[in-house]
N, C-alpha and C positions, 0 to 999 in steps of 0.2 A: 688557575681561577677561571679565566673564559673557557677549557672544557667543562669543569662543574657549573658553570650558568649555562651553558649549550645543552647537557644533559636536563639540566629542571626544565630550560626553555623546552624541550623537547617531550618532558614528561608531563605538565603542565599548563604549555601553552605558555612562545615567548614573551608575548604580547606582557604578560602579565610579569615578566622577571626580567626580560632581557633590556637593556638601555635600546631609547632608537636608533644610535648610529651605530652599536653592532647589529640589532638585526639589520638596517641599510648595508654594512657591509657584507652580508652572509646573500641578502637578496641580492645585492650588487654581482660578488663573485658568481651565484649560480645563473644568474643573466646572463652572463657576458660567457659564461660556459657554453650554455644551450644556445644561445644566439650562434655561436663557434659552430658547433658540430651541429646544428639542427637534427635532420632526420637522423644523423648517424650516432645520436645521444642516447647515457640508457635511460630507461623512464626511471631508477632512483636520482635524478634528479630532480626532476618532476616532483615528487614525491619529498624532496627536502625541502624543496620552495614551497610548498604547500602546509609543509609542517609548520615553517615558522609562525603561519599564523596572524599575519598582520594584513592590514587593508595593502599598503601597499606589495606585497607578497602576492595576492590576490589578484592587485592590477598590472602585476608584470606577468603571470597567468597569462590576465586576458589579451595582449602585447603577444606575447609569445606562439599564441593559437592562431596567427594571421600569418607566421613565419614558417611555419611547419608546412612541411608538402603532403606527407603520410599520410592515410589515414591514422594509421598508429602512432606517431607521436599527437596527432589530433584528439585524437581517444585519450591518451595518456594526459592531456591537459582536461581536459572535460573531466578522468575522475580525479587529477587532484581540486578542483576547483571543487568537487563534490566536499570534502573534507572541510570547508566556510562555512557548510552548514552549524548553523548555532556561536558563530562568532560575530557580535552584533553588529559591527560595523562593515563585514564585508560578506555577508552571508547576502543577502537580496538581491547586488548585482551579476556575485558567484554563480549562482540560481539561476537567474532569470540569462547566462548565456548560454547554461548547459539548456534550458527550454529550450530557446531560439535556435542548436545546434541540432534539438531532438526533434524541433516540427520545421527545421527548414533546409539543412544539410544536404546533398547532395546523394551523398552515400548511405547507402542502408548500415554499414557495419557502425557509423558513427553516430544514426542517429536510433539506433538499437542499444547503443553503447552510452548517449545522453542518458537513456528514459532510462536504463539500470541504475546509472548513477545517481539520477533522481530518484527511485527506491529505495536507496541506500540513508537517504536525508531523512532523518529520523523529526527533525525540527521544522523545517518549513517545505521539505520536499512535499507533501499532500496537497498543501496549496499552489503551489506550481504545476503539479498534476492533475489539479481540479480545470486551473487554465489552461492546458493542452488539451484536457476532454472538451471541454467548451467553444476552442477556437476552430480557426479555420484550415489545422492542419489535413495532412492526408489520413484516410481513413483508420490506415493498418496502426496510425500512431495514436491516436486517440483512442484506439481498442486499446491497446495495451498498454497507455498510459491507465487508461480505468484499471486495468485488471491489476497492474502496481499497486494503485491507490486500495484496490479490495483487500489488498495482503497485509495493509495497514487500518482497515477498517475497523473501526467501534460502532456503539451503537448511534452515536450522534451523528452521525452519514447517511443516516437511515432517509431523514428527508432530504437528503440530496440523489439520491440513489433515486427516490420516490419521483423528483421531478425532471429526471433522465428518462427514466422510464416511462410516465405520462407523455401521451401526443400534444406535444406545443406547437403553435407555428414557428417559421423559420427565425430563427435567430439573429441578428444581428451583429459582426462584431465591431471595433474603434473603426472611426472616420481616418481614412489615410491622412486627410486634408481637411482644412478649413475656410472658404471663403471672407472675407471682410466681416461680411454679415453674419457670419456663423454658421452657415450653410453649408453642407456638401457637394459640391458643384459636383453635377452629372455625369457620369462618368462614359468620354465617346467612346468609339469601336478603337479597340488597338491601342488604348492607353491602359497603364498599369499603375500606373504613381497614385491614383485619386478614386474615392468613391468607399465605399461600406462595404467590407467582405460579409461575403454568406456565411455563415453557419448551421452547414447541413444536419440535420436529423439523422443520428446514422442508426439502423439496426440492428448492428453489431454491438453497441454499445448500450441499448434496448434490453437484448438478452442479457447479458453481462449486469446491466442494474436490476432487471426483474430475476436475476439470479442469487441477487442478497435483501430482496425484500419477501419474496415468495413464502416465507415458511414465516414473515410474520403476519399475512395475509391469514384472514379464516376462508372455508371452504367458498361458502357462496362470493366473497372475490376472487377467488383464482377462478372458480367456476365462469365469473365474468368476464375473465381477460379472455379463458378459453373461446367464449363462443362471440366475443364483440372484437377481438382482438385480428388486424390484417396479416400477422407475421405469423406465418405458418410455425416456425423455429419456435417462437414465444409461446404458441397455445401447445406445441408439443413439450416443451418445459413446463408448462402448468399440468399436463400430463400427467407427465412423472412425478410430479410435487403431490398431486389428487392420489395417486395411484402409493407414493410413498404410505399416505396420511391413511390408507385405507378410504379414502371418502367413500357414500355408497353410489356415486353418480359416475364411478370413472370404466366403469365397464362400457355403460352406454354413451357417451365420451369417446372414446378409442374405437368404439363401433363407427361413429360418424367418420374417423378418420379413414377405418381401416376400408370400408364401401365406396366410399369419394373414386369414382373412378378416375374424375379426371383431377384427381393430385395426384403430387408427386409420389414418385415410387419406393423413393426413402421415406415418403412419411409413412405410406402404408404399409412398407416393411417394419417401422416402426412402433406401428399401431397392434399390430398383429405379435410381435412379442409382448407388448403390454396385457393384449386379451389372453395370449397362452401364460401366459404368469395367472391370470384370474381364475382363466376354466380348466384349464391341465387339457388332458387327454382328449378329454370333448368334443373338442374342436379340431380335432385332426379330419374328419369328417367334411369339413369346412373350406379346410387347408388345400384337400386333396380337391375337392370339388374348383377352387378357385383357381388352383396350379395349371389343371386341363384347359381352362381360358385362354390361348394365345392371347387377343386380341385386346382386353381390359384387365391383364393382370402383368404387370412390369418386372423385368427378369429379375431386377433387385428383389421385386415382395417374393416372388418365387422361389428364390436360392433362400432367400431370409425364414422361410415357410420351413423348406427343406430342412434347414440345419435346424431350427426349432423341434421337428418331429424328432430329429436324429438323437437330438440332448434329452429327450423324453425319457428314453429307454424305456418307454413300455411296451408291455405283452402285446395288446389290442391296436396301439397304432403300428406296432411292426408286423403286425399280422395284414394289417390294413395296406402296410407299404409294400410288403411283398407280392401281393397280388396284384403292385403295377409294374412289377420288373419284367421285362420286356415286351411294355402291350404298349399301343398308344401312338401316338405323334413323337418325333423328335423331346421335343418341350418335354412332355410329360416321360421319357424313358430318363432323361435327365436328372428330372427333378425326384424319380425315384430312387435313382442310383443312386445321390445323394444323400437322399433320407435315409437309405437302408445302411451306409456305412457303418453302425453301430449293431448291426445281428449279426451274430456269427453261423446262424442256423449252416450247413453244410451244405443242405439240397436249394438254399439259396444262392448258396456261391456259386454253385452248377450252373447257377439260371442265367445268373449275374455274368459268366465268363463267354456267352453265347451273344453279349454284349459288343463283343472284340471284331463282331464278323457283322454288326449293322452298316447300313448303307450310310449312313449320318457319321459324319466326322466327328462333331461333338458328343453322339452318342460311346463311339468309340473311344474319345479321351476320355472320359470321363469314367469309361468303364477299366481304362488302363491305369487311372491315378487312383481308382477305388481299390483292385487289384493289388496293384503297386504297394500302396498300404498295408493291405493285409498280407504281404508276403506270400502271395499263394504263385507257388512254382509250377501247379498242373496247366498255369495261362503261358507258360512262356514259349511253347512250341507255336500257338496263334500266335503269339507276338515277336516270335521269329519271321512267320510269313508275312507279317504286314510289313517288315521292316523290309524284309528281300523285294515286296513286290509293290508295295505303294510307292505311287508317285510325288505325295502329295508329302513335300518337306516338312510341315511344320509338324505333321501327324506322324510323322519318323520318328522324329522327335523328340516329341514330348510321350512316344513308346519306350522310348531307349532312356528316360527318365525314370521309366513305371519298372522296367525289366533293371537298371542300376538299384532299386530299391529290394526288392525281390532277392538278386545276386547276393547283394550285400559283402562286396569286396573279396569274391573268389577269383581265383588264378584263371579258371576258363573266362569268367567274365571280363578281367579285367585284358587278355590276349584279344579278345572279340573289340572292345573296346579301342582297340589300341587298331585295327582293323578299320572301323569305322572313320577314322583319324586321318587315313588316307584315301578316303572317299572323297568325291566329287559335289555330293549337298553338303551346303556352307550352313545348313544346321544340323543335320546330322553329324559334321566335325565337331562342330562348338560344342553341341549338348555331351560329343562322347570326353570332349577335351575340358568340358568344365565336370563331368563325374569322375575323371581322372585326377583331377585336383581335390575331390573330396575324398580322396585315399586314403590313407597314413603310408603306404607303400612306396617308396624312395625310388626303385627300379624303374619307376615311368617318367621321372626328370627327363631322361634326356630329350624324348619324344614333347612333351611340353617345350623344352628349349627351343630343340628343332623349330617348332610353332611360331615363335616369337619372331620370326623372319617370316612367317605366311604375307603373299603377296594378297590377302580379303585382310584389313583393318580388323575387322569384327572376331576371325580367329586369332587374330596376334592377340584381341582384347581376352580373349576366352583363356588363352594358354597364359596369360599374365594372370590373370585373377586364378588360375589353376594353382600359379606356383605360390603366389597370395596366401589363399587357403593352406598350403602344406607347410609352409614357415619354417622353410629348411636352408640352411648354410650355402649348400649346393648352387642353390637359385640365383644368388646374389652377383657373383662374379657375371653371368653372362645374360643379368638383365641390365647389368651397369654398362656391357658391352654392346648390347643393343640399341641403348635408350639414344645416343649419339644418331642414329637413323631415323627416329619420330619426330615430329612437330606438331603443334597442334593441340586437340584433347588429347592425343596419345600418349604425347612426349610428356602433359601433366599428370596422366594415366602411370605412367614410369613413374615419374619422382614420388607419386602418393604412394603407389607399392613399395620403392625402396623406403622411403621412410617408413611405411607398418612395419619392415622387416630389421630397420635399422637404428631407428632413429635419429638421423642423420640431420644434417639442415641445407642441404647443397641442392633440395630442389633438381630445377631443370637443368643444371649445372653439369651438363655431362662430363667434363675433361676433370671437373672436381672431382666426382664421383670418381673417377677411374684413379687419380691419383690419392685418398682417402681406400680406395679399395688395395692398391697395389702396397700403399702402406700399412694398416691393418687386415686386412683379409684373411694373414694366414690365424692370426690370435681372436679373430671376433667370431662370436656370439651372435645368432639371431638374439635380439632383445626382446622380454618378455610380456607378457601383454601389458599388467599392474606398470609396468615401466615407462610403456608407451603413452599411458594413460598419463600419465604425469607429466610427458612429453608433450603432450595434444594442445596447450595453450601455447606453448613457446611457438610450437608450426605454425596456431595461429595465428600468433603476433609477429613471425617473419612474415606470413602471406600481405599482413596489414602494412609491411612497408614495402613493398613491391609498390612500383608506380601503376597506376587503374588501366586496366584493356578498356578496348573499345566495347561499350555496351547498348544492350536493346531494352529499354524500361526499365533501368536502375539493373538490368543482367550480362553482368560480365562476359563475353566472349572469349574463349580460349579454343575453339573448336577449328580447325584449317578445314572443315568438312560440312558445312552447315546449307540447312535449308531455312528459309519463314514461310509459313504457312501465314495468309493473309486473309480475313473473312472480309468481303465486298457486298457481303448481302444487302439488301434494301436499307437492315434496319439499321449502317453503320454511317447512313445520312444520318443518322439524329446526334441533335446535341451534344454534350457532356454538362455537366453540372456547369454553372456559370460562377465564376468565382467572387462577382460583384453581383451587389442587389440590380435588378433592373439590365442585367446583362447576361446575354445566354453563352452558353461553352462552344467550344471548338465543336464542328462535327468529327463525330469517331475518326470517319474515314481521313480526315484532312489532319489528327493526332496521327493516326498512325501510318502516314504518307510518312509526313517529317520526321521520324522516330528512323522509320528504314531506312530514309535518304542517308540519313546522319551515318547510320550504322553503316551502311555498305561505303560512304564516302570510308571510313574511318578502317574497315577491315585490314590486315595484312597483307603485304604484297604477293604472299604466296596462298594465301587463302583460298578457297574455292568453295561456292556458293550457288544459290538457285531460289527462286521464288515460287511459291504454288500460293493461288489464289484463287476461293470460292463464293460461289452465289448459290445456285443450282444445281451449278456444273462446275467442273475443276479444272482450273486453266494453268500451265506452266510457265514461266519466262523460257527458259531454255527445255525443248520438248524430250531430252537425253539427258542424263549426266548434269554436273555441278562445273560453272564453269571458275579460271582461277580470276584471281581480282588485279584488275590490272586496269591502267589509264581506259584503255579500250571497253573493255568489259564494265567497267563500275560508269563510262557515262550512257554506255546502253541499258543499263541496268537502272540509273534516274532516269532515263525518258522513260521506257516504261513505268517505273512507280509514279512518273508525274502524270501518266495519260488512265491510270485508274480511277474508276469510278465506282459505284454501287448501286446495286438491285437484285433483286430474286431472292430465292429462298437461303437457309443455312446448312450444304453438305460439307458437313465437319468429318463425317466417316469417311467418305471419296477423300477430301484434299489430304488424309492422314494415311492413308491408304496409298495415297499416291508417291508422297513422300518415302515410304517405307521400300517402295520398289524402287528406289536407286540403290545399291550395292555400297555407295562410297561415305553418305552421308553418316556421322555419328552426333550429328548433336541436330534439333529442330524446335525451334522456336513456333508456336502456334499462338497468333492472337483473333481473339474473336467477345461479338458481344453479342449472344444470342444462346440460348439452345437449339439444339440440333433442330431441322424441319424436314428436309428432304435426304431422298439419297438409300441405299442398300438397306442400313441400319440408322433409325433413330432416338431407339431408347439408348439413354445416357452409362446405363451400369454394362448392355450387352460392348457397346463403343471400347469401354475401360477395358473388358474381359477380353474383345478382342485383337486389341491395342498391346495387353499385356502379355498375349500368347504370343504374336506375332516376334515383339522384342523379347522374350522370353531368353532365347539363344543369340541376341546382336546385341544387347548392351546398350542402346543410342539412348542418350539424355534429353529430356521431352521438357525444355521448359518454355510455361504458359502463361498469358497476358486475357483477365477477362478486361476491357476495356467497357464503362457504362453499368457494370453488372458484375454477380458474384455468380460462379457456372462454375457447378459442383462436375462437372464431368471437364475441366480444366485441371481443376486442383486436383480429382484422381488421376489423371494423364502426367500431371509433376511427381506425383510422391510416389506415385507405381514407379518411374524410372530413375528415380533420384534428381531431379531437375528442381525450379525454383519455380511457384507459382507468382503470378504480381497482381493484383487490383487497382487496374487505375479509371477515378473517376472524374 
């Protein structure tokens, strides 16, 4: 009889069948479970105390999320609590903890992990995500609690959307405190208990509501936002909304944008596909004339120009384009090269391969990757000679990129290849040791193994992701044999490779691995991809019980090889947002003193480290090499971060640059609150382009902190290396 009331309770909600002192006893026993085991518990139990559905079920939930160390058992009580949703009596404070977890948590996986859960709540979740847009969380949570909130949108949001998206003044949110009188007593410097938090204005959130009002807008309001509106983002959305609608004002529209010299260079790249959508061909003319501009035409609108002509496929603009292949400045042999990649004319290609012998480095990659493309084998005698006789590493390269394309996994290639491997440029190895990973050819295993002991990190990284890509039996036994010698990003480098290859769960665990290999190895199977994929959450939620590394702005450290890059320019005197009314923020500089201090105190004992720091100019802690972290070094290491200060300009190109020229380093943190001003290169897309060649063949994970500000040439510097971008304001 109590399993058939267990099952209805369970099919229907106890609350409503079950007596109170069985569900008491049902919540009693899986208490005193997970109290038992805490982290070591599996989250179906979670999940049965949540079933049962009662208030008190609900408040042993909330008891038990204070007990847990995990993230992941953390998360696992946040979504059973989710499941209260629409049970009346314990749905509002179920709610309002998974909120409190989602705007104030610690840890990004958890409070990524609330605001899901809260999308999930079909019944009161919207209104709890209406208060997290509204309050005084951080930025990135209040984006995406809206954008939750849109996935459940009706038409009745419409005026809430409406007055997100209207300019208010600042908001206000609850009094922490009350004086006698009723009053907010003032809030001094350095107190945090008392006073009225802000609620900022954010633009992210801006876009995001004028992205669901927009189309019920008529023309001459969008037209309004366009030209009254301060957020470049927002009048480029009203753009495309204009440009959708057919309006007849959106040509001259896109023109204001595409002219604006001094905007930004994505908008005008963006402008300029807007107007080649309207006049086609036309404006190729236009294109070309702007392109030849060094000085007021930004490499993004450039390249964006290029590819535009190239998508044309017409007669007139490729007739147009070819008559600039090999004339002109640097810039403009570039920007034809480009364009032309879609003619196949013959006496073109002629023209095109006389490219390989310019003085301009980028004229020549650029004429090796157009090449390289089209398979044309009559360039590979030039691009043997640049390979013998240039000096110039990265331009090796990314040859031996252009000519792997070309080959296309022939036997002579692949001997040549295997040649290059034992050379002396640490990028002409890597590039020949990651196109030997894109084989299907088994015969060059060993020569990758071999690798995997290189005394340069960067080649062990190359011949790892070599064996990666081939996803062969062979590889397993003597990456498991290696990984015992890594630490570091390496050593996690290893465990993610054997896991794609395995599926495994043993992580960093080297002597597991060996003993899990020594026992199946000779009957396993590489695992297949569909497999792996089914695999990918269980990884994840082992990584979620690992105890938290030491981190730099909510980002995890695993790297024994790291640099920070430090921006001390002028503008990192200024403020940050003030989190009470009547009270100004931290100065940058003085955030992110404390952030580093913390971090370098907290590093590994075998770590090794180094600081670059820019104003104008680019200054090192230690003027060589990364040093390791030790009592000694980590309190030389705070006197310096305590005696920095701020002024001059922002060369972000030098201090990234500089970083890149140690040998050792594989992981570099960059925090800055400016765009670029001084220094070699200051446009933002040339920076990414040559940031991305540079690591092209090193692998180093690039994650960025804009602090104060959103700096688009950050978040390309993360997501080109695979790093973590952060906004903090």
């Amino acid at each position: 009889m109590r399993n058939l009331i267990t099952t209805l309770a369970l099919l229907f909600g106890l609350s409503a069948f079950a007596s109170p002192a069985l569900a008491q006893d049902d919540i009693d026993s899986l208490v005193s479970e997970l109290t038992k085991l805490r982290d070591d518990a599996e989250p179906e139990l979670v999940q049965k105390l949540a079933e049962i559905g009662t208030r008190d079920a609900m408040e042993s939930l909330l008891e038990l999320y204070g007990k847990m160390g995990s993230i992941y058992m953390r998360r696992e009580i946040v979504r059973g609590l989710a499941r209260f949703d629409g049970v009346t009596d314990a749905q509002q404070p179920a709610l309002q903890k998974i909120m409190d977890v989602a705007t104030t948590a610690k840890e990004r996986e958890l409070r990524e992990g609330a605001l899901a859960a809260l999308g999930t709540c079909k019944e009161l979740g919207k209104e709890f995500l209406v208060m997290i847009v509204e309050s005084s969380a951080q930025d990135d949570i209040r984006e995406e609690a809206l954008r939750l909130h849109v996935e459940q949108a009706s038409g009745e949001d419409s005026a809430w959307y409406t007055k997100l998206f209207e300019k208010q003044p600042e908001l206000v949110g609850a009094k922490k405190k009350s004086t006698k009188k009723g009053k907010a007593r003032k809030k001094k410097d350095g107190e945090g208990a008392e006073g009225e938090k802000r609620v900022h204005q954010l633009q992210g959130v801006r876009e995001i509501a004028f992205g669901q009002i927009v189309r019920g807008m008529d023309d001459a309001a969008v037209i309004k936002v366009f030209e009254e509106d301060r957020s470049q983002d927002i009048r480029l959305l009203a753009l495309d909304d204009l440009q959708r609608r057919g309006a007849k004002d959106v040509e001259k529209l896109a023109r204001e944008v595409f002219e604006r010299i001094d905007g930004r260079g994505t908008d005008r790249a963006h402008a300029a596909r807007v107007l080649a959508d309207i006049e086609g061909p036309r404006i190729a003319s236009e294109f070309v004339d702007l392109a030849k501009k060094r000085d007021v035409t930004p490499d993004v609108m450039r390249r964006v120009m290029a590819d535009v002509l190239a998508e044309m496929k017409d007669e007139g603009v490729n007739k147009l384009v070819s008559k600039m292949i090999g004339r002109g400045k640097p810039h403009e042999k570039v920007f034809a090269l480009r364009a032309a990649r879609n003619i196949s004319d013959p006496k073109l290609i002629k023209k095109i391969r006389k490219g390989l012998k310019d003085k301009d480095r980028n004229v020549v990659i650029m004429t090796a990757e157009l090449l390289g493309a089209r398979k044309d084998r009559e360039a590979l005698d030039t691009m043997e000679k640049i390979i013998s006789k240039s000096k110039d590493e990265e331009l090796v390269a990314q040859v031996v990129d252009a000519m792997s394309e070309i080959h296309d996994g022939t036997n002579e290639w692949v001997d040549k290849l295997k040649g290059y491997v034992g050379g002396e440029s640490r990028e002409m190895r890597n590039a020949a040791l990651i196109q030997l990973g894109s084989l299907e050819n088994t015969a060059h295993i060993p020569m990758l193994v071999e690798n995997l002991a290189h005394t340069d990190w960067s080649t062990r990284f190359a011949a790892l992701k070599g064996l990666q890509g081939m996803r062969k039996k062979e590889a397993i036994g003597p990456i498991i044999e290696r990984m015992s010698e890594e630490y570091g990003r390496m050593l996690h480098e290893f465990a993610d490779v054997l896991w794609a290859l395995t599926g495994q769960p043993y992580r960093t665990r080297a002597q597991a691995w060996k003993g899990w290999w020594e026992k199946e190895g000779e009957s396993f199977a590489v695992i297949s991809e569909s497999d792996l994929d089914k695999r990918a959450q269980e990884e994840e939620d082992r990584r979620l019980r690992m105890v938290s590394n030491v981190e730099f702005f909510g980002i995890r450290i695993v790297s024994h090889r790291v640099i920070f890059i430090i921006d001390i320019s002028g503008s990192m005197l200024e403020n940050l947002r003030g989190e009470y009314v009547g009270q100004s923020g931290e100065a940058r500089i003085d955030v992110a003193k404390r952030e580093l201090a913390k971090c370098v105190e907290g590093l590994d004992a075998n770590a090794l480290f180094n600081m670059v720091t820019f104003s104008t100019g680019v200054t090192s802690w230690l003027d060589t090499g990364i040093a390791g972290s030790n009592e000694k070094t980590r309190e030389e290491a705070l006197g310096y971060i305590d005696r920095l200060g701020a002024n001059g300009g922002t060369n972000l190109y030098g201090a990234v640059q500089a970083a890149f020229e140690d040998p050792d380093v594989d992981t570099i943190f960059v925090l800055s609150d400016g765009e670029p001003t001084v220094g070699d290169v200051t446009d933002p897309f040339r920076i990414r382009e040559d940031v991305k060649r540079w690591n092209e063949h090193r692998g180093i994970e690039i994650h960025t902190i804009a602090v104060g500000g959103a700096l688009q040439v950050l978040e390309w510097l993360a997501e080109d290396s695979g790093g973590t971008h952060v906004k903090f304001h």
